[in-house]
C-alpha positions as CSV (number, residue, x, y, z in Angstrom):
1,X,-25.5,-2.5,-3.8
2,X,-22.9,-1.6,-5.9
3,X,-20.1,-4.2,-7.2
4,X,-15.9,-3.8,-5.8
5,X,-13.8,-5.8,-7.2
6,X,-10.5,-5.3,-5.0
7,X,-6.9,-7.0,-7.0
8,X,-4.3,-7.4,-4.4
9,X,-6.9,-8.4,-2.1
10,X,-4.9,-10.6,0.3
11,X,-2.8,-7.9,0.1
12,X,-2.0,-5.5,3.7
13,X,-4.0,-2.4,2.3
14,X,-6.2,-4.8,-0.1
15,X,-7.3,-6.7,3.4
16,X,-8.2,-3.0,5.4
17,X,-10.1,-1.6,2.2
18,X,-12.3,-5.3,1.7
19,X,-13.1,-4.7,5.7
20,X,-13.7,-1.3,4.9
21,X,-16.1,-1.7,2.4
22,X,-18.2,-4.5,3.8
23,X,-18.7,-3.5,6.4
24,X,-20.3,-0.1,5.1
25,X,-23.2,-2.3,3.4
26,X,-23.3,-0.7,0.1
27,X,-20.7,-3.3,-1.3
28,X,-20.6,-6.5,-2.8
29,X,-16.5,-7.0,-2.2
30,X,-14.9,-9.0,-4.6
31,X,-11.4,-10.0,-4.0
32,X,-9.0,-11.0,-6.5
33,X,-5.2,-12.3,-5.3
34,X,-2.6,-13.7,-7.6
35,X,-2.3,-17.4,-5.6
36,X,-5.3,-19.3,-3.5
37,X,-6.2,-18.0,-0.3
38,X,-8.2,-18.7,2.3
39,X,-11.1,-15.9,1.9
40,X,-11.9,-13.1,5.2
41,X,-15.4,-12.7,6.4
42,X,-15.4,-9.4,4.7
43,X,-15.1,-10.7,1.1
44,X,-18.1,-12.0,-0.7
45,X,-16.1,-13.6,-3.0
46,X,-12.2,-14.4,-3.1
47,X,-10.5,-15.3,-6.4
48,X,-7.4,-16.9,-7.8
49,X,-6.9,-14.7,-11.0
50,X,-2.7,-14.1,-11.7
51,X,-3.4,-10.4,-13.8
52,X,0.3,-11.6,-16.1
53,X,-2.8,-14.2,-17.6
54,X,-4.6,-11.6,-19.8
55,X,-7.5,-13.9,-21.0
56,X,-7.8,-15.2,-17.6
57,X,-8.4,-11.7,-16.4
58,X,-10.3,-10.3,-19.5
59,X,-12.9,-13.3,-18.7
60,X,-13.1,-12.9,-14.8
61,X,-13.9,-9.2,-15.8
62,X,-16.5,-9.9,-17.6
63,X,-18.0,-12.3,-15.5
64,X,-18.5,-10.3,-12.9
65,X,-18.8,-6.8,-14.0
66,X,-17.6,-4.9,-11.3
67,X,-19.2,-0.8,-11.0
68,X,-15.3,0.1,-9.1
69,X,-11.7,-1.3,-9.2
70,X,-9.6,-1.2,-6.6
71,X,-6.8,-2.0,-8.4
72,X,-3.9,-2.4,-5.5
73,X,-2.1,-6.0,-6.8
74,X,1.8,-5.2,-7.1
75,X,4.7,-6.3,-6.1
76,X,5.8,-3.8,-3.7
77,X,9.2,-4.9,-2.0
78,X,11.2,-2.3,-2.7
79,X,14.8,-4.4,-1.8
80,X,13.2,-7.1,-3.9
81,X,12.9,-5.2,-7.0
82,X,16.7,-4.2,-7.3
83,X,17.5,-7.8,-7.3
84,X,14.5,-8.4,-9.8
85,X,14.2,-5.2,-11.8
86,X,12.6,-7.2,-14.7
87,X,10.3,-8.9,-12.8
88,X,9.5,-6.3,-11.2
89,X,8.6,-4.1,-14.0
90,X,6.8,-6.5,-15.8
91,X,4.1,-7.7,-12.8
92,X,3.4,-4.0,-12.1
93,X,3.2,-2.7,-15.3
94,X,1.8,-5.8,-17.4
95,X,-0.4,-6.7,-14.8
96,X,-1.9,-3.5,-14.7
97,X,-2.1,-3.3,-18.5
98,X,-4.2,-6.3,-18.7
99,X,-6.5,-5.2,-15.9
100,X,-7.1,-2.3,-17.9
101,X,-8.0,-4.2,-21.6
102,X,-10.6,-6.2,-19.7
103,X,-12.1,-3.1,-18.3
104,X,-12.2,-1.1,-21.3
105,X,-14.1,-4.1,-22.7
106,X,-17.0,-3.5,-20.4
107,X,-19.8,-1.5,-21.0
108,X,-20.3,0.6,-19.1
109,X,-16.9,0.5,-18.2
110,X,-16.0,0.5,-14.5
111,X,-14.3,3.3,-12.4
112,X,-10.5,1.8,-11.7
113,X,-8.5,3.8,-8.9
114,X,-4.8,3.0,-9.9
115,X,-3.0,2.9,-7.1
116,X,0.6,4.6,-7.9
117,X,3.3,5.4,-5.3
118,X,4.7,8.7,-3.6
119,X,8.1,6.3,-4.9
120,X,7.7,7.9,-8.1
121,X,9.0,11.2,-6.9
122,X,12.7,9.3,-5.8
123,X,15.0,11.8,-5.4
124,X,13.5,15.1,-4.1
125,X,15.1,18.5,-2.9
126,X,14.6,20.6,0.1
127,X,13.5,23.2,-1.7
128,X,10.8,20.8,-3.1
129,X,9.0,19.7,-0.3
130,X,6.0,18.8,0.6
131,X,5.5,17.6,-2.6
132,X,2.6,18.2,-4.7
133,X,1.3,16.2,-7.8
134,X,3.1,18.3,-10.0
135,X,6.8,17.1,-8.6
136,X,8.7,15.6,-11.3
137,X,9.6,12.4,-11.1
138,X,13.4,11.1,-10.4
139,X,12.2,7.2,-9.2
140,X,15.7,5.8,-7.4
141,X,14.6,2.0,-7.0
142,X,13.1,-0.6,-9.9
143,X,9.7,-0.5,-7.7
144,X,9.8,3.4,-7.9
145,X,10.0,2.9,-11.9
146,X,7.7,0.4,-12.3
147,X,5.0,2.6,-10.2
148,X,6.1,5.8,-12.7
149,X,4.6,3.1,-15.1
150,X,1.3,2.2,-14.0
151,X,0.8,5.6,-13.3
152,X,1.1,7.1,-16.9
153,X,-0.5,4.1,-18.0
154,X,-3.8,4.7,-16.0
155,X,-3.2,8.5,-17.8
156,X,-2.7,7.2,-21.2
157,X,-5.9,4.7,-20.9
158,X,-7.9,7.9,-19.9
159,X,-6.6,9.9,-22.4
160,X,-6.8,6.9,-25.3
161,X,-9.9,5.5,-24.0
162,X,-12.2,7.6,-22.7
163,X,-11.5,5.2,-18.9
164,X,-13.1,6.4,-15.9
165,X,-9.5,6.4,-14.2
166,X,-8.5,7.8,-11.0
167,X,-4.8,7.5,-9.6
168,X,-3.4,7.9,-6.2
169,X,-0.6,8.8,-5.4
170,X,-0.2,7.4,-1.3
171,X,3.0,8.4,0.8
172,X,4.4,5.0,3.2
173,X,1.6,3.8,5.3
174,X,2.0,1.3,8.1
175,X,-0.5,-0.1,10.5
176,X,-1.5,-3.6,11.9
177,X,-1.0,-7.1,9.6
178,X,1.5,-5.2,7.4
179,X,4.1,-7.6,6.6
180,X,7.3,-7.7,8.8
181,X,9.2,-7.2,5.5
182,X,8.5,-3.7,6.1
183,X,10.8,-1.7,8.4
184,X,8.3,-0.8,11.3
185,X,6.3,-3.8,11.2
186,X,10.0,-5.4,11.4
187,X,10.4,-3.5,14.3
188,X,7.2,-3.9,15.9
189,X,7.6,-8.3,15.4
190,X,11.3,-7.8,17.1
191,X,10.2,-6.1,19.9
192,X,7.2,-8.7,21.0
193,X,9.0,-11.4,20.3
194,X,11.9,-10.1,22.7
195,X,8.6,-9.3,25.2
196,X,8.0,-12.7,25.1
197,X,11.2,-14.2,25.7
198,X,11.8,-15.2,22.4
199,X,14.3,-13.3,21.1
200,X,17.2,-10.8,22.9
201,X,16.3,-7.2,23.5
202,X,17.9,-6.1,20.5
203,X,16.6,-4.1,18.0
204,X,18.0,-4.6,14.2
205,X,17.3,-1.5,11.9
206,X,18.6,-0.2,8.6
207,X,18.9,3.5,8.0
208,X,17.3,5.0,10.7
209,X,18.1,9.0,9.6
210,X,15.4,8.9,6.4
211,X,12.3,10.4,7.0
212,X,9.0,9.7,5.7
213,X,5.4,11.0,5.7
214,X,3.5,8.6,7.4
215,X,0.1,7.5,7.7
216,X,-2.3,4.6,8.9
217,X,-3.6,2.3,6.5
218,X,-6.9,2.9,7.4
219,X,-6.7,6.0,6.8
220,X,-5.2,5.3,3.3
221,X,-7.8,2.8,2.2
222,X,-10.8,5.6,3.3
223,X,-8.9,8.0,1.0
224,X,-9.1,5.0,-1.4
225,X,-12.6,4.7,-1.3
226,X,-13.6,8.7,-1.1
227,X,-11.8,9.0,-4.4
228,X,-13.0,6.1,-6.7
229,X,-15.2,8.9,-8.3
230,X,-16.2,8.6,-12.1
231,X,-16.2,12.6,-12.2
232,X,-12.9,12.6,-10.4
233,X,-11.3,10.4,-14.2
234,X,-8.4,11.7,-15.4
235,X,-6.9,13.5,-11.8
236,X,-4.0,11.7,-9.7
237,X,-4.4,12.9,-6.2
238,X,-1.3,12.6,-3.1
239,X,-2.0,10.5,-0.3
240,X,-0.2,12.7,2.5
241,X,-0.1,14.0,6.3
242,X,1.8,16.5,5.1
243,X,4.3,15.9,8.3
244,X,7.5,13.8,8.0
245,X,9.3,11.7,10.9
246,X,12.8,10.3,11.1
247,X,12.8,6.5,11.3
248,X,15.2,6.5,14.5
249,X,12.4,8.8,16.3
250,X,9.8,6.0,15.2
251,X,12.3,3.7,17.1
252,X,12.1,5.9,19.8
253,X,8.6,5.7,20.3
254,X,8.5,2.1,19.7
255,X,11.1,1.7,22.2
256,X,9.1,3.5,24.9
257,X,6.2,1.2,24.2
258,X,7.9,-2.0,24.7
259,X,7.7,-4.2,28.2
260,X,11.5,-4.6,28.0
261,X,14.6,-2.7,27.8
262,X,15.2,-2.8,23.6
263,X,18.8,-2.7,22.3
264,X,18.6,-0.9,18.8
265,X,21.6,-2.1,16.9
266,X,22.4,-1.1,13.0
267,X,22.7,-4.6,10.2
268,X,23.8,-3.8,7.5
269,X,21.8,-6.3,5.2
270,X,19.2,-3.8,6.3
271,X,20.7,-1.0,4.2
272,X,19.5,-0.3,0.8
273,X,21.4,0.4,-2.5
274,X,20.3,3.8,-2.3
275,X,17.7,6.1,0.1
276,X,15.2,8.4,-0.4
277,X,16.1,11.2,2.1
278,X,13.0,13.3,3.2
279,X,9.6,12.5,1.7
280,X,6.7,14.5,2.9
281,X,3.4,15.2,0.8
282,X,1.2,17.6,0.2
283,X,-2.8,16.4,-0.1
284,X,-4.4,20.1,-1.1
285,X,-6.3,18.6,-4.3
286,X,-7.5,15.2,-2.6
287,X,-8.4,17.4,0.5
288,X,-10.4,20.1,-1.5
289,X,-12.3,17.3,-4.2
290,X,-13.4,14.8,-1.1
291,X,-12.7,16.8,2.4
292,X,-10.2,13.8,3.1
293,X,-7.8,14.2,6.2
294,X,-5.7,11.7,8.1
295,X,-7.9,10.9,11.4
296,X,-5.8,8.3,13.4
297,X,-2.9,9.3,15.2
298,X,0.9,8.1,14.6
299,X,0.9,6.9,18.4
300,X,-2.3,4.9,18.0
301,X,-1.3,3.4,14.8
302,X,1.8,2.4,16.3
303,X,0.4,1.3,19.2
304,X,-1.9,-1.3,17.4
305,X,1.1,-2.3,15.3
306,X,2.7,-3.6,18.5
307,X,-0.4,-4.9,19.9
308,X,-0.9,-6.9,16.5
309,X,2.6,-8.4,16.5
310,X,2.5,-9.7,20.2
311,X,-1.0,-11.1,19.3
312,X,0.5,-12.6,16.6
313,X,3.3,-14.1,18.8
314,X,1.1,-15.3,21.4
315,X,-1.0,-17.3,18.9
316,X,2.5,-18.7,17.0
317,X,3.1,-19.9,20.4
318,X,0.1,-21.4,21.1
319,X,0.2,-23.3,17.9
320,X,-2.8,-22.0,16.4
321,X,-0.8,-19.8,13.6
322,X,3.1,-19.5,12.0
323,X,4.5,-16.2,12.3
């Protein structure tokens, strides 16, 4: 059996990829988050280990010698990071540089998947698009920058080092238990809770004319897995559908899902200092090294969104969990 050890664990992808990979039976899931939690059945082990404490991290490391690294810990708010640019910055990029001193300590030194951001491509032109791995980058947002870094830092490791290091580049992914920080989960908690009487029928959205290439998170975190390749080191590989959709039809859709009539009405704390247009990728290399393609439809995914989110009511109603 070989040895994950998953950062970011607690984490809305780090949670599909642990389930993912336990359940397969050829992993022993480690899970490292940056505050106590309480641990899921599919973790054999869940640990406290903040990666801004570098002996901390050098000694869990080497304790438990993990063969892969899922390395997914950041902080990934994007409206959070232009009000903390600094902090920002310095969790994702520190953070990742001392996950990457303990691991090059190791021998033999694990495989680390770095996971980057299709945010380091910011501003992109028509003429551009899909975007491949070759797109320069223009990152628009603090978060887009600070994934620019970790990305050439998983590069410059390989290169320095000798690092088994794969990055990943994945485009916006959405799916159930993604926090409602996150416009379409957002959307997805509004509408239950107006299903179940506990809010009006009104719908409050930012920019609703952006499009994005969108995918499920499971499908995302079986890309993740694919990938984590020692003969893959040194490649950076989109994560993409290759199809983009404007938020306001994602409404749309959510709309027609709902039990009740839904209001959609624009707030404009919603609204971001500056947009991304139209983001679509292109996932030719990932597709040609592992035979990766997206399996689970948009409607599904956004289906179980929903369903998730009035589960999650129900049980905030019953007591039994806070929203």
């Amino acid at each position: 059996m070989r040895r994950a050890l998953i950062t970011g664990a607690s984490g809305f992808a780090g949670r599909h990829l642990a389930r993912r990979l336990a359940s397969s039976g050829a992993w022993e899931v480690i899970g490292l988050s940056a505050r106590p939690h309480t641990p899921g059945p599919e973790l054999h082990h869940h640990l406290a280990c903040d990666l801004l404490n570098g002996d901390l991290t050098r000694r869990t490391l080497a304790h438990w010698r993990p063969d892969v690294i899922f390395h997914l810990a950041a902080a990934s708010y994007v409206p959070r990071s232009f009000a903390d640019p600094a902090g920002t910055l310095v969790n994702n990029a520190v953070g990742q540089i001392n996950l990457l001193e303990g691991a090059r300590l190791l021998d033999p030194m694990p495989t680390v998947l770095v996971v980057s951001s299709s945010d380091v491509y910011g501003l992109v032109h028509p003429e551009e698009l899909p975007v491949t791995e070759a797109q320069p980058f223009r990152p628009i947002s603090p978060y887009g920058v600070s994934k620019v870094a970790q990305d050439m830092l998983g590069l410059q490791y390989y290169l320095s080092y000798g690092m088994p290091i794969v990055r990943v580049r994945p485009f916006s992914h959405i799916g159930p238990e993604q926090s409602d920080r996150f416009a379409i989960a957002s959307f997805a908690r509004q509408i239950a809770e107006a299903e179940a009487g506990l809010a009006p029928p009104v719908l409050l959205v930012g920019n609703l004319d952006v499009e994005r290439d969108l995918l499920d998170v499971r499908d995302v975190v079986r890309a993740y897995e694919m990938v984590a390749r020692p003969d893959l080191a040194g490649r950076v590989f989109n994560i993409a559908s290759g199809r983009s959709f404007r938020l306001r039809e994602i409404v749309e859709r959510l709309r027609e899902l709902a039990a009740v009539q839904i209001e959609v009405r624009q707030d404009p704390a919603r609204l971001r200092p500056a947009d991304i247009a139209v983001l679509r990728g292109d996932a030719t290399a990932l597709r040609e090294a592992t035979g990766w393609t997206p399996e689970i439809p948009l409607e599904q995914t956004l289906a179980d969104t929903l369903d998730y989110w009035r589960k999650t009511i129900r049980r905030c109603r019953s007591g039994s969990e806070r929203p």
